[in-house]
N, C-alpha and C positions, 0 to 999 in steps of 0.2 A: 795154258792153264784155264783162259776163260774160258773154255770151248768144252771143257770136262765138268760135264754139271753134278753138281754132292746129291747125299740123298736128300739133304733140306731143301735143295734148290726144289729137286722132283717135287719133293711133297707139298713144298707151296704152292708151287705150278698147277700140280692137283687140286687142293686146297682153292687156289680161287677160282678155278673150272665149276666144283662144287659148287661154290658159294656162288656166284652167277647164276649155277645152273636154279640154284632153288632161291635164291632172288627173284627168279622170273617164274619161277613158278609160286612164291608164296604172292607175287605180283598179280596171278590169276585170281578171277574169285573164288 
């Protein structure tokens, strides 16, 4: 069961890919 990831799992996963990705870029000047 843990090995079977939901679609919220996905989407957070995504979600903090996102959120890094444009961290580091609002991180730029």
């Amino acid at each position: 069961e843990m090995e079977v990831e939901t679609e919220d799992d996905i989407i957070f996963e995504d979600f903090a890919r996102l959120r890094l990705r444009g961290e580091g870029a609002d991180s730029s000047p």
